[in-house]
C-alpha positions, 0 to 999 in steps of 0.5 A, a space after each residue: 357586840 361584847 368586847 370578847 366577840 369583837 377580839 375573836 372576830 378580828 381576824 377578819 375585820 379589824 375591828 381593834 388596832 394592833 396596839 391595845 392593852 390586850 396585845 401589851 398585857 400579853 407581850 409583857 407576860 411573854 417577856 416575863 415568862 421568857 426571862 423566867 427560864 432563859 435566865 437559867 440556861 448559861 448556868 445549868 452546864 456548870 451546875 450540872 457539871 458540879 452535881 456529878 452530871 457532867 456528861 449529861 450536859 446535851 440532856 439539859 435541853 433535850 429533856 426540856 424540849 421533849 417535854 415541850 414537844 410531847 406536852 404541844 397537842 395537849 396545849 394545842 386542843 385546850 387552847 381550841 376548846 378551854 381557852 387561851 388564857 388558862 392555857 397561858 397560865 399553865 405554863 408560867 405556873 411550871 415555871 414558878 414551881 421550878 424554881 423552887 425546886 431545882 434548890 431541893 432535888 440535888 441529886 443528878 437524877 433529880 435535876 434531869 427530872 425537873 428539866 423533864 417536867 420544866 418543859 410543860 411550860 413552853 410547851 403550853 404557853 407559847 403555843 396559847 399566845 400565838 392563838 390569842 395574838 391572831 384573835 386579837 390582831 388584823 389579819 393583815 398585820 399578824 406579821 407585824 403582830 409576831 414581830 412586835 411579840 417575837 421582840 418582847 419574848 426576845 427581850 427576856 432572853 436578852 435580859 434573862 441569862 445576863 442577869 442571871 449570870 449576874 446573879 450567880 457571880 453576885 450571890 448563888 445559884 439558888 437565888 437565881 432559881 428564886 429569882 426565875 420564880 418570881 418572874 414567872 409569878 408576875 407573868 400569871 399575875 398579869 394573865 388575870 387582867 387579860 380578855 377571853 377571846 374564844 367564843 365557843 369555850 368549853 367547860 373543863 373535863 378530863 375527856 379534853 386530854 384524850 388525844 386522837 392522831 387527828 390531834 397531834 399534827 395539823 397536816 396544812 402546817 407541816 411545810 412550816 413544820 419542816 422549815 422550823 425543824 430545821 431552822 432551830 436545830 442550830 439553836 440546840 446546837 448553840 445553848 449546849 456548846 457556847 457557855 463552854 466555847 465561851 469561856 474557853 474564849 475567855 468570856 466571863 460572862 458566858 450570858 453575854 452572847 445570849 444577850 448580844 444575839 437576842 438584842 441583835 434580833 430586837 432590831 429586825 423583828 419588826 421590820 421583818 415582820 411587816 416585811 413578810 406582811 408585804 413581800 411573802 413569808 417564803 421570801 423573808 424565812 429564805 433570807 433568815 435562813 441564809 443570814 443565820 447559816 452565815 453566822 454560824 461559820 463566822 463563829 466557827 472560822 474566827 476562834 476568837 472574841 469578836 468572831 463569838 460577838 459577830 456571830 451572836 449579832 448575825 445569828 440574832 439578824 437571821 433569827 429575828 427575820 426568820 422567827 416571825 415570819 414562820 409564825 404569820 405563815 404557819 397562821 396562814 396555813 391553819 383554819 381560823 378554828 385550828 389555830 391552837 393546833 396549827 401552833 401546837 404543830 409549828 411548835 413541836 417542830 421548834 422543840 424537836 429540832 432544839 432537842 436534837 440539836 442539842 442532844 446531838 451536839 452533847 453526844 458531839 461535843 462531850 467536853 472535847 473543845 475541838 468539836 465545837 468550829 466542826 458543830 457550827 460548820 454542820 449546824 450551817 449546813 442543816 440551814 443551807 437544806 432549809 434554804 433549798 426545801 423553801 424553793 419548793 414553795 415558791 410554786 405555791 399559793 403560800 409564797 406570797 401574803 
């Protein structure tokens, strides 16, 4: 047996353990690809604001996340057919093109377009890296797996936007542009040393882009669907309002609660995910589900410094028990030669909900601070109806393992 034959065959016999060098090579590029775009998120709001586009602030994410989510089936049949390594490398090579052109296209109009386009990449390369993960990784162990992944990803968007509020105070904007395409660089460089893992790869033709309907949705997902959908429709909520809620609090760094919830979540995700191993992923994303709605009113009930703080390390807790969880149970809801397709769905659910959180929240918000506590009271409530839609499936062969 070759060593490509070995990895895909993992799923069912554990042929490798979970810590190898194929599962590090791919934790270290997602951390990479992470910090490439999520370095950018404090300063766009700002950056558009100084281009003339201030009341196009809830497009920054929106645009992003269409993309994203109209790009998933797409990624999701090349991860099925060409592979998961090539797929991978599409989407840090958006990235890398970015950066270098947010510089050059000023103009409000262009901006928005490089956010449109900028969206390819996490439309293809998570939704690739989830399918490698499963190859290479006992099925018994993809919650673990996810976890130990989720941290990696989450460390870049840790580190991502403090040092990239660190880098615009210290120079410009535009080296942070610079700086987001060289972490985006070395993700496809680190791509080049990993192993294929799809048996049954396909020569490239431009018939892979035809897309049916039997394409865009795998229909055992949807339930993961829906409970992603609503969980992250908070996440858009927050990326538009707290750099503004931040420094109206006074917070100079307005990276600081990325950073502070995204550390949060490095401690949770993977005890959460060999949790959702043991115990069911339904019971564990319930349980995400209430920790972040709670967040999210601490914010919104204390109009201060350590309210934001508390509530940064409340959301990281809850995201970082949910996010997991929702990956391993989305997994075990698609066949083994789905899997692109089951994650291309998961994640066009995570770009939706992100993209009208955030849509909604800029049309809300529009630079009227005393929107912000009403925002985080209803994004808390968007999380209270997925906490009830999972009690449905507790009467299901998914509530358990």
């Amino acid at each position: 047996m070759d060593d490509t034959t070995a990895f895909t065959n993992s799923a069912s016999k554990p042929v490798h353990p979970i810590y190898n060098a194929h599962f590090a090579l791919v934790c270290l590029s997602s951390l990479l690809f992470s910090a490439s775009f999520n370095m950018l998120i404090p300063e766009l709001p700002a950056y558009l604001s100084s281009l003339g586009g201030a009341e196009y602030k809830g497009l920054i994410i929106a645009l992003f996340t269409l993309t994203a989510a109209l790009s998933r089936p797409f990624s999701g049949k090349l991860t099925d057919t060409l592979g998961r390594v090539p797929v991978m490398a599409v989407g840090s090579l958006v990235c890398f093109l970015c950066g270098f052109l947010y510089p050059v296209l000023t103009a409000v109009s262009g901006f928005l377009f490089l956010r449109l386009f900028h969206g390819f990449s996490t439309g293809f390369k998570p939704t690739a890296t989830a399918a490698y993960v499963a190859d290479i990784v006992p099925q018994n162990r993809w919650g673990e797996a996810m976890g130990i992944h989720g941290i990696c990803f989450s460390t870049g968007m840790a580190l991502g936007p403090a040092i990239g509020s660190a880098i615009t105070n210290w120079f410009s904007i535009n080296v942070l542009f610079y700086t987001s395409s060289v972490l985006a660089l070395l993700s496809i460089a680190i791509l080049f040393n990993m192993k294929k893992t799809l048996m049954h790869k396909q020569r490239f033709s431009l018939s892979m882009f035809n897309i049916s309907r039997h394409d865009i949705i795998d229909l055992p997902v949807i339930p993961a669907g829906v409970v992603t959908l609503l969980g992250y429709m908070p996440y858009g909520v927050i990326v538009t309002i707290i750099p503004d809620w931040a420094a109206y609090l006074g917070v100079a760094n307005k990276g600081l609660f990325f950073m502070v919830f995204t550390v949060a979540s490095l401690f949770i995700r993977f005890i959460a995910g060999r949790m959702s191993d043991s115990y069911g992923r339904v019971q564990v994303i319930r349980t995400g589900l209430i920790i972040t709605a709670m967040s999210l009113i601490v914010m919104a009930a204390y109009e201060s410094f350590s309210g934001l703080m508390a509530g940064a390390v409340l959301f990281g807790i809850g995201g970082g028990i949910m996010s997991p969880a929702i990956s391993a149970w989305t997994i075990d809801l698609a066949s083994p030669d789905q899997r692109g397709k089951a994650n291309a769905t998961m994640y066009i659910a995570l770009e939706v909900g992100i993209g009208l959180g955030a849509l909604l929240a800029g049309w809300f918000f529009n630079d009227v601070i005393q929107m912000i506590p009403p925002l985080l009271y209803a994004s808390a409530g968007i999380l209270i109806v997925g906490f009830v839609y999972m009690f449905y499936w507790t009467k299901t062969p998914y509530s358990g393992h």
